[in-house]
GUVOBA-21412 format. One record per residue (C-alpha): residue in three letters; x, y, z; residue number from 0; chain. Coordinates in steps of 0.1 Angstrom, whole numbers, plus 5000, padded with zeros to 4 digits. Layout:
BEGIN
('ala', (X, Y, Z), NUM, 'A')
...
This chain:
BEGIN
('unk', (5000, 5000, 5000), 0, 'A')
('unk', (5013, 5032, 4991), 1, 'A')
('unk', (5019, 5054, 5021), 2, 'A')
('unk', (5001, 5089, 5021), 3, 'A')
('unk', (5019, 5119, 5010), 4, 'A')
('unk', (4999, 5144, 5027), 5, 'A')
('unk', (5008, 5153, 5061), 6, 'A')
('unk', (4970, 5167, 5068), 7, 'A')
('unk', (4962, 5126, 5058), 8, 'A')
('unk', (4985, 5112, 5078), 9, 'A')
('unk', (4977, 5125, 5108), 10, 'A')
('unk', (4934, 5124, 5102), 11, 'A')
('unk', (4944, 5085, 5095), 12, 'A')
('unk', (4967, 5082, 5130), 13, 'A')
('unk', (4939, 5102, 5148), 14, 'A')
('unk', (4909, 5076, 5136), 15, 'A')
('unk', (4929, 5048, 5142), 16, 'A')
('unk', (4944, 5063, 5180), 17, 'A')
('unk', (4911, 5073, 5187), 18, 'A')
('unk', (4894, 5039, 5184), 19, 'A')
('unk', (4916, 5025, 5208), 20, 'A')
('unk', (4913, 5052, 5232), 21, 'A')
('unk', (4875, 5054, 5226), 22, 'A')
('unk', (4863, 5022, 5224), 23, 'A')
('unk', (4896, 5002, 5242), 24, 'A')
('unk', (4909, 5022, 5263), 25, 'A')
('unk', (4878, 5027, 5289), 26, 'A')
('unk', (4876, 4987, 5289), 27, 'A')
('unk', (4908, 4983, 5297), 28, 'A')
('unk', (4912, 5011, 5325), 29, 'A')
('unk', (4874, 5001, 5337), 30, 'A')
('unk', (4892, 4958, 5342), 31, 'A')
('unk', (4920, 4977, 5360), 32, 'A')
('unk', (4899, 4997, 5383), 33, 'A')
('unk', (4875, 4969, 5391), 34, 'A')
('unk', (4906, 4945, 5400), 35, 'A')
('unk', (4917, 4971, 5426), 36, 'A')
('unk', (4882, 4980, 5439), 37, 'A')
('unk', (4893, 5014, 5426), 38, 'A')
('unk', (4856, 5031, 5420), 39, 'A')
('unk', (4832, 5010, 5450), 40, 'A')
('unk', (4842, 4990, 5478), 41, 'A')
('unk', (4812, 4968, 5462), 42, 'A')
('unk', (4830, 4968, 5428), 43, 'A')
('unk', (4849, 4940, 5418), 44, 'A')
('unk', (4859, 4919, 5388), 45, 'A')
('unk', (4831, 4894, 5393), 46, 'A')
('unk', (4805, 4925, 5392), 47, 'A')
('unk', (4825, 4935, 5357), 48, 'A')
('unk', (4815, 4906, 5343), 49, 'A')
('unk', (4775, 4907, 5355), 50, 'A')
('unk', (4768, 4925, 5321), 51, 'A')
('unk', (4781, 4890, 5299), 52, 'A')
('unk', (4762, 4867, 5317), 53, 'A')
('unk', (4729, 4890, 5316), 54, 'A')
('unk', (4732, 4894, 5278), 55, 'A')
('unk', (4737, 4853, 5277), 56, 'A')
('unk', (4709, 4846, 5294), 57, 'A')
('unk', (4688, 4871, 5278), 58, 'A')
('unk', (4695, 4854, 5245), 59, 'A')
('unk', (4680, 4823, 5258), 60, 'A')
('unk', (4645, 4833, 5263), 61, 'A')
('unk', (4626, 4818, 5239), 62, 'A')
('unk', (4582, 4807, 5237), 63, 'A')
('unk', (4570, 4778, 5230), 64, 'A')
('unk', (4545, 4766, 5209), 65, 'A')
('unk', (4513, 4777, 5232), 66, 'A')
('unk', (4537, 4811, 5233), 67, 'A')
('unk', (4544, 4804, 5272), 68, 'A')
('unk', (4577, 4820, 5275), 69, 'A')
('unk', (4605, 4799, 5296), 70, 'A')
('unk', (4649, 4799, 5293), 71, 'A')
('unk', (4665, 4775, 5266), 72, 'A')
('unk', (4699, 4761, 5275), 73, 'A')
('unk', (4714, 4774, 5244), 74, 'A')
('unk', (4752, 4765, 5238), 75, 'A')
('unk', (4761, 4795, 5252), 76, 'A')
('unk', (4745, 4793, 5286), 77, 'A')
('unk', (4751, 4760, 5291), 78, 'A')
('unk', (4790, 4769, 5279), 79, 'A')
('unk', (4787, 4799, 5312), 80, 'A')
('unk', (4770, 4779, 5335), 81, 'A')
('unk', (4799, 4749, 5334), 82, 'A')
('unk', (4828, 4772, 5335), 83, 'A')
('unk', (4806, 4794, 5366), 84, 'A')
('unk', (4795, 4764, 5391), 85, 'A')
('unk', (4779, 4791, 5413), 86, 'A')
('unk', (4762, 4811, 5387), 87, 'A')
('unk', (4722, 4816, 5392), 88, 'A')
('unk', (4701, 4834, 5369), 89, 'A')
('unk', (4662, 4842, 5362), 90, 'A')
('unk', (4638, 4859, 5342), 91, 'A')
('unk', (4609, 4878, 5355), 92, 'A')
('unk', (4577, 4887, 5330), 93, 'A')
('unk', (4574, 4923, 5332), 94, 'A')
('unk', (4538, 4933, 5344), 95, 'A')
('unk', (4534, 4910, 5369), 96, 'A')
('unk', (4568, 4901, 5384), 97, 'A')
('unk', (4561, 4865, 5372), 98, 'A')
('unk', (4592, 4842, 5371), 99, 'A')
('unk', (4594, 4825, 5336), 100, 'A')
('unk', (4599, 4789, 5332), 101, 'A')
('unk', (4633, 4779, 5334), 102, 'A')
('unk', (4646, 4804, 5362), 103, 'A')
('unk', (4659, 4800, 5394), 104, 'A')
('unk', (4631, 4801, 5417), 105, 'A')
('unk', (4649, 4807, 5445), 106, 'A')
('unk', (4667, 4838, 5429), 107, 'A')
('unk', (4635, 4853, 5416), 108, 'A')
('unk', (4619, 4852, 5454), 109, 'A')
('unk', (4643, 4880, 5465), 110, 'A')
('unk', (4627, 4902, 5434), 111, 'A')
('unk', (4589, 4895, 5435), 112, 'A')
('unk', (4578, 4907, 5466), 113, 'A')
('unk', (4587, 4945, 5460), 114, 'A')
('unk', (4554, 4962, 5459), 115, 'A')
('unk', (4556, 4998, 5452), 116, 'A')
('unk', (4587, 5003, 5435), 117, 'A')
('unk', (4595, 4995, 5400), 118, 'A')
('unk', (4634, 4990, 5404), 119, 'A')
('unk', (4652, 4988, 5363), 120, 'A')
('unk', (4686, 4983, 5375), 121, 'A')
('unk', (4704, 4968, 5405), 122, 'A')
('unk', (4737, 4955, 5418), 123, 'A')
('unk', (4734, 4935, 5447), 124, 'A')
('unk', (4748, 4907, 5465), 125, 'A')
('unk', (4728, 4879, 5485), 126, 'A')
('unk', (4739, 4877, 5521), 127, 'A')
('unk', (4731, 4836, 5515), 128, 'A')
('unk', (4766, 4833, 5494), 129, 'A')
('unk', (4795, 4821, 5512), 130, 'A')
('unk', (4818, 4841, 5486), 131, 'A')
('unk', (4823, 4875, 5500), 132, 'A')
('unk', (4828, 4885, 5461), 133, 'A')
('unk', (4796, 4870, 5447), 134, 'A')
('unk', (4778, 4901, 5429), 135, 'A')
('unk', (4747, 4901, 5411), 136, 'A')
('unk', (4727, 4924, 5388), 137, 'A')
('unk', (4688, 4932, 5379), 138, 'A')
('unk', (4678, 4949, 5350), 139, 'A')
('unk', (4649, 4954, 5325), 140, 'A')
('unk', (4661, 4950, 5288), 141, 'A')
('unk', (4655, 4942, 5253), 142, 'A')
('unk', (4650, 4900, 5248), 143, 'A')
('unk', (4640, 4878, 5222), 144, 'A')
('unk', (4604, 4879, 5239), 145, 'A')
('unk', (4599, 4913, 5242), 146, 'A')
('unk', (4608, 4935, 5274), 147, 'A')
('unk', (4622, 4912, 5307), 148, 'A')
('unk', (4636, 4919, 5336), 149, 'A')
('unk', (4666, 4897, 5340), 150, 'A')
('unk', (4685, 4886, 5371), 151, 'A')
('unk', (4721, 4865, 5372), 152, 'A')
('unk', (4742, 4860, 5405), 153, 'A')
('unk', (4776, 4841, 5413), 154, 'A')
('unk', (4792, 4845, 5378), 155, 'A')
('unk', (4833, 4849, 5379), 156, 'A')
('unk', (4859, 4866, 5363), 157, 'A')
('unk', (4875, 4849, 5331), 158, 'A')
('unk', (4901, 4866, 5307), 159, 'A')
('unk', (4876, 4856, 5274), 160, 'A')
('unk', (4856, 4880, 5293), 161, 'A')
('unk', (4873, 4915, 5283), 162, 'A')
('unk', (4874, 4909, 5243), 163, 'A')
('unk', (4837, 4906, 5251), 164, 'A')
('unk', (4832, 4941, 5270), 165, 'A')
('unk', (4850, 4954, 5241), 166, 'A')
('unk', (4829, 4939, 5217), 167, 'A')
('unk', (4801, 4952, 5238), 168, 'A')
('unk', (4816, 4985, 5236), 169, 'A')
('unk', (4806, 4991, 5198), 170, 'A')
('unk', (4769, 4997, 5199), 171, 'A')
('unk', (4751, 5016, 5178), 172, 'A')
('unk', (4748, 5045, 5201), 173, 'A')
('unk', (4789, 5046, 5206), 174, 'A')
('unk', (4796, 5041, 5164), 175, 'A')
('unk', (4777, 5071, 5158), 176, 'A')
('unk', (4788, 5093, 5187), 177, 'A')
('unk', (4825, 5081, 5178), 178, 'A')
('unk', (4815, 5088, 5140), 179, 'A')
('unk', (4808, 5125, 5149), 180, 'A')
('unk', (4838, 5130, 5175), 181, 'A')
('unk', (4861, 5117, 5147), 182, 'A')
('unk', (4847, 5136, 5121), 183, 'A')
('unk', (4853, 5168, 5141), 184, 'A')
('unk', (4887, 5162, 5155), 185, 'A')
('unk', (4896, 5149, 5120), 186, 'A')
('unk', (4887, 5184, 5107), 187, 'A')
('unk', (4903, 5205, 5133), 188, 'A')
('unk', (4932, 5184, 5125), 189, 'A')
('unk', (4935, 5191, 5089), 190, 'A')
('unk', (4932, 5230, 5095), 191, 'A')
('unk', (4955, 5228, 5123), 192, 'A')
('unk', (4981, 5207, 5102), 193, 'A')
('unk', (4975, 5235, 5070), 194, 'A')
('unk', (4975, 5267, 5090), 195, 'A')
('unk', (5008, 5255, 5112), 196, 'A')
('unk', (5025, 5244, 5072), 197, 'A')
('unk', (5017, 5280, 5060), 198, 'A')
('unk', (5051, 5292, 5072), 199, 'A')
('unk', (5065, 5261, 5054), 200, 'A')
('unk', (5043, 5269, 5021), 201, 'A')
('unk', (5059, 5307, 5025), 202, 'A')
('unk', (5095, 5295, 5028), 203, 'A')
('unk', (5087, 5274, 4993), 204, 'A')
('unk', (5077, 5303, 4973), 205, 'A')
('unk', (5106, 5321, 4983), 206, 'A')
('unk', (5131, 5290, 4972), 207, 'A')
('unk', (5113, 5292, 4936), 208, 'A')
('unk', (5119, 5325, 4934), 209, 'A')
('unk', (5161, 5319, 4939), 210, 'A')
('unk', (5187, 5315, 4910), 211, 'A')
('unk', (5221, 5321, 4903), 212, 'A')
('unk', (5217, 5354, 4902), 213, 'A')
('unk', (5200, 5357, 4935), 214, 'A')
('unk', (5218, 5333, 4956), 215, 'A')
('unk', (5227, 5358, 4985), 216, 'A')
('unk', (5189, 5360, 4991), 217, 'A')
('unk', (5179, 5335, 5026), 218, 'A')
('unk', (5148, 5321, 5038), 219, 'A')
('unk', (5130, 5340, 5070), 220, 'A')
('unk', (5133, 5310, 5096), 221, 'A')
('unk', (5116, 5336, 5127), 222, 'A')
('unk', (5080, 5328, 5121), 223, 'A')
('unk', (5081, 5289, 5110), 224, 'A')
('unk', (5073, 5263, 5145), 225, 'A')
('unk', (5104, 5250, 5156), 226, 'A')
('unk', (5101, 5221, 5142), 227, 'A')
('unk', (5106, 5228, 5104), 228, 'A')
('unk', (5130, 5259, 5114), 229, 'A')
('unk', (5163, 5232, 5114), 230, 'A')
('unk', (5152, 5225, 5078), 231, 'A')
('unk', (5147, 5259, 5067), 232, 'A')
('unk', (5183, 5269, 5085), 233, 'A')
('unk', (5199, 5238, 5065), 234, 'A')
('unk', (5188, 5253, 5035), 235, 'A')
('unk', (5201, 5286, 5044), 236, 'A')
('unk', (5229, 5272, 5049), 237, 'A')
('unk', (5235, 5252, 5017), 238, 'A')
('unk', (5226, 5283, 4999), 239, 'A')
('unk', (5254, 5304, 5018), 240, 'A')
('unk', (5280, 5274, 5004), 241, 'A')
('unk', (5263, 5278, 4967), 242, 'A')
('unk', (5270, 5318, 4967), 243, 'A')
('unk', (5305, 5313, 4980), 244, 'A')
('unk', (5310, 5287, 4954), 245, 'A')
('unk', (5296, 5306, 4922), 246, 'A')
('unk', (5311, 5339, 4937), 247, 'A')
('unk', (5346, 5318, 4939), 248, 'A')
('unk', (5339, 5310, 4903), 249, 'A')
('unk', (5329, 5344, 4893), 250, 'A')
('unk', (5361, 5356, 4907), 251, 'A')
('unk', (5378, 5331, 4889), 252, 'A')
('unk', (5363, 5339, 4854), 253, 'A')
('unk', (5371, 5376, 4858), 254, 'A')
('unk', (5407, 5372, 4871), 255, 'A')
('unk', (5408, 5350, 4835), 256, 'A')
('unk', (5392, 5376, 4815), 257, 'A')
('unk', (5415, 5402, 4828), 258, 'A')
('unk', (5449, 5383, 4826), 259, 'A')
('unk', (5442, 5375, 4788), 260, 'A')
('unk', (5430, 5409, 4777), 261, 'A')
('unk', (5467, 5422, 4777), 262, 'A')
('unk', (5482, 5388, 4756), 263, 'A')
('unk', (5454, 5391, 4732), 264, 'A')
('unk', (5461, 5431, 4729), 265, 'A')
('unk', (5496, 5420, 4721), 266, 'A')
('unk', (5486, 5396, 4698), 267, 'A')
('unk', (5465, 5420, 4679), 268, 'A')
('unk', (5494, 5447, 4678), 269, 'A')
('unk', (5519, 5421, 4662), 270, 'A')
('unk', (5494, 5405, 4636), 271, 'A')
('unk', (5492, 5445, 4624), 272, 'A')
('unk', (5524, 5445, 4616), 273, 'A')
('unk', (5525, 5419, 4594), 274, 'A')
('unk', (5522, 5420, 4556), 275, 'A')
('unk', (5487, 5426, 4539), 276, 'A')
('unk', (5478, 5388, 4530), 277, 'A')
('unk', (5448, 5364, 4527), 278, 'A')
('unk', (5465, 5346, 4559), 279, 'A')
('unk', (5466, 5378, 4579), 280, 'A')
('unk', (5430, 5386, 4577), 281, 'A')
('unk', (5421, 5351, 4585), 282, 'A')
('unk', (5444, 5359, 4619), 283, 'A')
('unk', (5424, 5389, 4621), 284, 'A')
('unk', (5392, 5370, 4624), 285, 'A')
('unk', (5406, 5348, 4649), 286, 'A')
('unk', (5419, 5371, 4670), 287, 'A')
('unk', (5389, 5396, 4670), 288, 'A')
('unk', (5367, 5361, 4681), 289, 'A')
('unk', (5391, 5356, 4710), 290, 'A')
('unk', (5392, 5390, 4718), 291, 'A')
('unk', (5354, 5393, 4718), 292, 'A')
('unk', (5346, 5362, 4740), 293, 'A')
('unk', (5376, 5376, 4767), 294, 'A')
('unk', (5352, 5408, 4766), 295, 'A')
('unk', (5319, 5392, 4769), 296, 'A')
('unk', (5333, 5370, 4802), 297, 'A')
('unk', (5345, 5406, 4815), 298, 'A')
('unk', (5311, 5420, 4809), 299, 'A')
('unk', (5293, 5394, 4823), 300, 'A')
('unk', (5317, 5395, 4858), 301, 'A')
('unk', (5312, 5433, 4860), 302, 'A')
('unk', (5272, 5422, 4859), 303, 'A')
('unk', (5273, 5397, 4885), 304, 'A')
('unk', (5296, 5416, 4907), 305, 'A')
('unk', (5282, 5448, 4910), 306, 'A')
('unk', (5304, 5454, 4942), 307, 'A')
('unk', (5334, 5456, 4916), 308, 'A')
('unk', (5327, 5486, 4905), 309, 'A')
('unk', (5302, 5477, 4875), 310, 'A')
('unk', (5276, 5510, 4872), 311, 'A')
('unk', (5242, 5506, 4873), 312, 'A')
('unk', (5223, 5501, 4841), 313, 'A')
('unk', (5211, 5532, 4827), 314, 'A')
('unk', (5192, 5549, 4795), 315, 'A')
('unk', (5204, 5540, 4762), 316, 'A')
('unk', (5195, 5549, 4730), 317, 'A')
('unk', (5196, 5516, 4706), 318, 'A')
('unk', (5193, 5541, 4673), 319, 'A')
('unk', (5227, 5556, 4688), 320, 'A')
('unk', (5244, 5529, 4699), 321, 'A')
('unk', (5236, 5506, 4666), 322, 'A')
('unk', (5249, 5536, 4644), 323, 'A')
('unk', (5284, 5538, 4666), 324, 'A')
('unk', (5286, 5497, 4662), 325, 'A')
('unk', (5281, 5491, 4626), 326, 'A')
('unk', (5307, 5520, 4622), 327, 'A')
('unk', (5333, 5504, 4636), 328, 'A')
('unk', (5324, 5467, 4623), 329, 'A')
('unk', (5315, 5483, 4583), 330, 'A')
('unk', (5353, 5481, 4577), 331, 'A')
('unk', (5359, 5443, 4590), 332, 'A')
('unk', (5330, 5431, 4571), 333, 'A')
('unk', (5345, 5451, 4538), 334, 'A')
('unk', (5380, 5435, 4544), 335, 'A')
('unk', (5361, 5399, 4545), 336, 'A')
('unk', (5341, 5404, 4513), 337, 'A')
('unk', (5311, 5415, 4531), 338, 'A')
('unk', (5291, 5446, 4536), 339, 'A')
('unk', (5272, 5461, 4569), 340, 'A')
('unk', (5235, 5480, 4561), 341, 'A')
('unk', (5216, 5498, 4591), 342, 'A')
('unk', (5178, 5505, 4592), 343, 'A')
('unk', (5166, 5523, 4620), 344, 'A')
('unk', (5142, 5545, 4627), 345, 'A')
('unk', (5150, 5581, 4629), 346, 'A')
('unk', (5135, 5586, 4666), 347, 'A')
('unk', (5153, 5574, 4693), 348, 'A')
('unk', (5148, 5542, 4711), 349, 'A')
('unk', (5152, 5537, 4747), 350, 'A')
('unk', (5160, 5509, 4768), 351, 'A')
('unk', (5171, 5504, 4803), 352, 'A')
('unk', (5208, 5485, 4801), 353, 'A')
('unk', (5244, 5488, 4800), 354, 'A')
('unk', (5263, 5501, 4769), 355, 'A')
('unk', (5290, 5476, 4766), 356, 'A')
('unk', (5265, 5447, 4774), 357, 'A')
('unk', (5247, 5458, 4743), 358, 'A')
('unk', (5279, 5461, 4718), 359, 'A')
('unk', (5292, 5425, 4730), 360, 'A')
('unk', (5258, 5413, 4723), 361, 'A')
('unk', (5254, 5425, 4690), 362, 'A')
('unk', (5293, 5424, 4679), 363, 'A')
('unk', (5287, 5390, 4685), 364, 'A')
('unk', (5259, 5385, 4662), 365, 'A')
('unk', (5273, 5406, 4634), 366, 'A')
('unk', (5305, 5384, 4636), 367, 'A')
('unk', (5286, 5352, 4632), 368, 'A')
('unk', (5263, 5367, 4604), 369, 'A')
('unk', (5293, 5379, 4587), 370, 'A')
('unk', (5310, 5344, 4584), 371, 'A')
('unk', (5269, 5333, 4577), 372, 'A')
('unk', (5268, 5356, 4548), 373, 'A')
('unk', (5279, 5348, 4510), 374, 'A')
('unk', (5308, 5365, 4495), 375, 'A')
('unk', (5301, 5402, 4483), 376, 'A')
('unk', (5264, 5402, 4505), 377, 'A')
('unk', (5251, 5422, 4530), 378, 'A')
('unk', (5244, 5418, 4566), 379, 'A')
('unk', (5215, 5442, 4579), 380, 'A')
('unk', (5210, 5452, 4609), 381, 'A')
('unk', (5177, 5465, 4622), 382, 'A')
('unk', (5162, 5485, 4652), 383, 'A')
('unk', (5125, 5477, 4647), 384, 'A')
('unk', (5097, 5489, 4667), 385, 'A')
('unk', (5090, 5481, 4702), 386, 'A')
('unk', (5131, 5482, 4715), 387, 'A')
('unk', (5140, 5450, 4693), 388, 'A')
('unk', (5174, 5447, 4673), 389, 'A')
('unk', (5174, 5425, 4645), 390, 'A')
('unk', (5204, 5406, 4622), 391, 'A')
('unk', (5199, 5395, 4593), 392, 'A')
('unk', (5223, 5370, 4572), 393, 'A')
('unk', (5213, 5351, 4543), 394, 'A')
('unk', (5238, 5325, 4545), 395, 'A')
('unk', (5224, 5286, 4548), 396, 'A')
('unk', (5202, 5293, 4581), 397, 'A')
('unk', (5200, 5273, 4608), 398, 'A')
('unk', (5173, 5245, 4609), 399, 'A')
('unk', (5141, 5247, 4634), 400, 'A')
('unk', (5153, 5219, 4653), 401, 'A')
('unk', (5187, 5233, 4667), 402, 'A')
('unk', (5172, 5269, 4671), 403, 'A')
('unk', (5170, 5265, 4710), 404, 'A')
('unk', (5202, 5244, 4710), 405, 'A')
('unk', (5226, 5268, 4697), 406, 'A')
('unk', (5224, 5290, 4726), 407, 'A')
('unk', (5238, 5257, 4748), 408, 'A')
('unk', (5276, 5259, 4760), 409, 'A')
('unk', (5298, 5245, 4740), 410, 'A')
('unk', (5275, 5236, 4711), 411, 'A')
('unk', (5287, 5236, 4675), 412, 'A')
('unk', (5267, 5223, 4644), 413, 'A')
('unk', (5302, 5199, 4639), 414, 'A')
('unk', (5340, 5197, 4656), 415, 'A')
('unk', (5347, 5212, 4615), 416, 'A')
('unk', (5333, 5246, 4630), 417, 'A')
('unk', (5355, 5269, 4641), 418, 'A')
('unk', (5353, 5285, 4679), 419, 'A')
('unk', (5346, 5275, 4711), 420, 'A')
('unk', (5303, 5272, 4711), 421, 'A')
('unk', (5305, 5298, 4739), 422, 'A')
('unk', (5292, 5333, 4721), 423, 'A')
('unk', (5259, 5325, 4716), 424, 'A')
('unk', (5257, 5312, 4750), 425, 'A')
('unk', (5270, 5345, 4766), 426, 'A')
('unk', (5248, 5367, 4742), 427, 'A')
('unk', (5217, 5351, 4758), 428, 'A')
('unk', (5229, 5354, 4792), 429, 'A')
('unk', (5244, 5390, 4783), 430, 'A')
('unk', (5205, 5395, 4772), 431, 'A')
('unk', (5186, 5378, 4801), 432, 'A')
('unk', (5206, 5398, 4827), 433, 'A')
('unk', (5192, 5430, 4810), 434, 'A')
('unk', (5153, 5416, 4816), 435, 'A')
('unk', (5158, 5410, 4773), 436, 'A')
('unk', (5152, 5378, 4749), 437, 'A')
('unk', (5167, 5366, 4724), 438, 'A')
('unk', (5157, 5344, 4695), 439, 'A')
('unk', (5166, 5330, 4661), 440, 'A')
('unk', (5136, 5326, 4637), 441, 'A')
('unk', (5147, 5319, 4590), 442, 'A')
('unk', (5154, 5351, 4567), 443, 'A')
('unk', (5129, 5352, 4540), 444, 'A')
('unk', (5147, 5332, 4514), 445, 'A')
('unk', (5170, 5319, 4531), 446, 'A')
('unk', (5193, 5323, 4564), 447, 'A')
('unk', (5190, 5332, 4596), 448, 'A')
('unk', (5174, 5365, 4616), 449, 'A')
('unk', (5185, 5369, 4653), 450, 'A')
('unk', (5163, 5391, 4670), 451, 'A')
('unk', (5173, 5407, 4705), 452, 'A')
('unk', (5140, 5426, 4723), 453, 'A')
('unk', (5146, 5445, 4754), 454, 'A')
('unk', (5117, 5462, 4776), 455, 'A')
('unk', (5113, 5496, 4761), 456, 'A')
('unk', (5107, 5525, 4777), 457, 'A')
('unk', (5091, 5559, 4762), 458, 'A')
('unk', (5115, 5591, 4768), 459, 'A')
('unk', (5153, 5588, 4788), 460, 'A')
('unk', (5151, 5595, 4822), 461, 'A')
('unk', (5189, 5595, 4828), 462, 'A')
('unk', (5223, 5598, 4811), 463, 'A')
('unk', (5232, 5579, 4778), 464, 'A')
('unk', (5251, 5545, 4787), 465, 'A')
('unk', (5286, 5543, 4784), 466, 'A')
């Protein structure tokens, strides 16, 4: 059986099944005890615990006969209690006129018939004629086969197979559905009890969903949970305090890289200058520019993460500006590879809320690509459309619907033939995602591939241009 996953479940399940002991068990059981050690009466002992069996069995007996003359049948079961109880009397009395019926003890029935005035439905009692100082008896009217009789049994003794009968007895129909209620009712204030003290706990989870890398320093509010869930919530504090110094160590680590190969590859680029104007040379060029972009887009993305470092806050920018200043500089690359650079933009400006250099590694990125995309002697365009998005558009072979999501993985290239390292793309969208943008790849009418970058726009600056 599958155990229950609800906690509210769990405990309405423990409480039905603890309850029936205590409800219907329990009394029993403390009731045997009590009796044993003439706890409640002096006249209470284990012999008058039992009175209630042997009333019930004798009960059962009454039967009429044919003429409809009612009398007691030795039925198994009273003949069963009347070996294993040598002293045990009993006797039935018609209810009108105080009649014994046929079968009783006579003698027994004497002691009850000559009360006139007094209609007695229950007694414990004790004939002074017994020799056994724990002999108890018991009268009462009850329900019989026959109708309404008062029954009387005396001298019965204490045997163990008599407690699984009081418990047995214990279940009557009056019990079931008092129990039924009481459960249902506790049951219920159990659930709410169990969902109002997890509300903490259901708190503390929608603050975990809302954590990522990029908010790792953020911990869970442990003062208002019970005591009981706060060691879990501090563990997880805790594991989160050794994830932020572990990315931060990395971050670190990535920056300290960036920085130490910026001044190789700005010697690297100085000395391929100087060499002679050949197909090789621009093919360096290439090579080094890619290197050189990918040491720049690690720095950016360490200046984002690590605010503390100095990085400025993200600020108004003008993508009409900023595009016009890029394609500038990148125009005379793309000649010197065969290629050409065209800009459409709208003549107003377009804001958006991000860092300068973010935005130029982003897109450098994507002209780069879309230049080695492009045919010999085409042109790349680039595009600020409408609503703060920056489009670029090769017509080279495209890239097929079903790697569209993949190329923006680490390290994935369409082959080990392509050149590079599969990290650009894979910094451009996280470049993008830290500035709140998307960015996605969709097919150039007639042929290859349009990468569009949309960023929240805003409608006027409300600060400084970006730099």
């Amino acid at each position: 059986m599958r155990r229950l996953r609800s906690l509210s479940a769990r405990l309405a399940v423990y409480w039905i099944a603890g309850s029936l002991v205590t409800f219907f068990i329990f009394p029993t059981v403390i009731n045997l005890l009590m009796s044993a050690f003439a706890m409640l009466e002096p006249e209470t002992n284990l012999e008058s615990w039992t009175t209630r069996r042997a009333r019930t069995i004798v009960a059962d007996a009454l039967r009429r006969d044919a003429d409809g003359a009612a009398f007691v049948a030795m039925t198994a079961d009273l003949c069963d209690y009347v070996a294993n109880n040598p002293a045990f009397r009993y006797a039935a009395l018609e209810v009108d006129s105080n009649a014994p019926i046929r079968g009783s003890s006579l003698e027994l029935a004497a002691y009850f018939q000559t009360r006139d005035g007094i209609d007695i439905h229950g007694a414990a009692f004790r004939l002074e004629s017994d020799p056994n100082p724990n002999a108890r008896g018991l009268e009462r009217t009850m329900n019989t086969p026959i109708g309404r009789a008062k029954i009387i049994v005396h001298g019965s003794y204490f045997h163990w197979d008599d407690v699984p009968y009081q418990i047995y007895a214990s279940f009557t129909t009056t019990n079931i559905m008092t129990y039924g209620w009481l459960a249902g009712a506790l049951s219920l204030i159990a659930v709410i009890v169990v969902r109002r003290g997890l509300s903490p706990l259901r708190a503390a989870a929608a603050n975990v969903s809302r954590i990522d890398v990029n908010s790792l320093r953020q911990r869970i509010p442990s003062d208002e949970l019970p005591t009981e869930l706060a060691p879990f919530v501090d563990a997880i504090n805790a594991a989160l305090e050794r994830v932020d110094d572990g990315v931060a160590r990395q971050r670190r680590f990535t920056a300290n890289s960036a920085h130490e190969l910026r001044t190789p590859v700005s010697m690297l680029t100085t000395r391929v200058e100087k060499l002679e104007a050949t197909p090789l040379k621009l093919d360096i060029q290439r090579d080094v520019r890619r290197i050189r972009t990918i040491v720049e887009q690690l720095l950016v993305l360490a200046q984002m993460s690590e605010r503390s470092n100095g990085a400025a806050e993200p600020v108004e920018l003008d993508l009409v500006d900023a595009m016009v200043a890029i394609v500038a500089d990148f125009a005379p690359v793309a000649l010197d590879n065969g290629r050409r650079l065209e800009l459409e933009a709208p003549s107003e400006p377009v804001f958006v809320f991000a860092y300068r250099w973010a935005i130029e590694s982003v897109v450098t990125n994507l002209i780069e690509n879309a230049v080695r995309a492009e045919p010999k002697n085409g042109a790349v365009l680039v595009r600020v459309a409408p609503g703060a998005v920056i489009e670029v558009v090769d017509h080279g072979a495209g890239i097929p619907a079903s790697r569209r999501e993949m190329i923006f993985e680490p390290f994935w290239r369409s082959s080990e033939e392509t050149p590079g390292t599969g990290l650009g793309l894979s910094i451009v969208r996280e470049l993008v995602e830290k500035m709140k943008g998307t960015i996605w790849v969709e097919a150039t009418p007639g042929g290859g591939a349009t990468f569009r970058v949309e960023f929240p726009s805003r409608k006027a600056p409300v600060g400084s241009t970006a730099e």
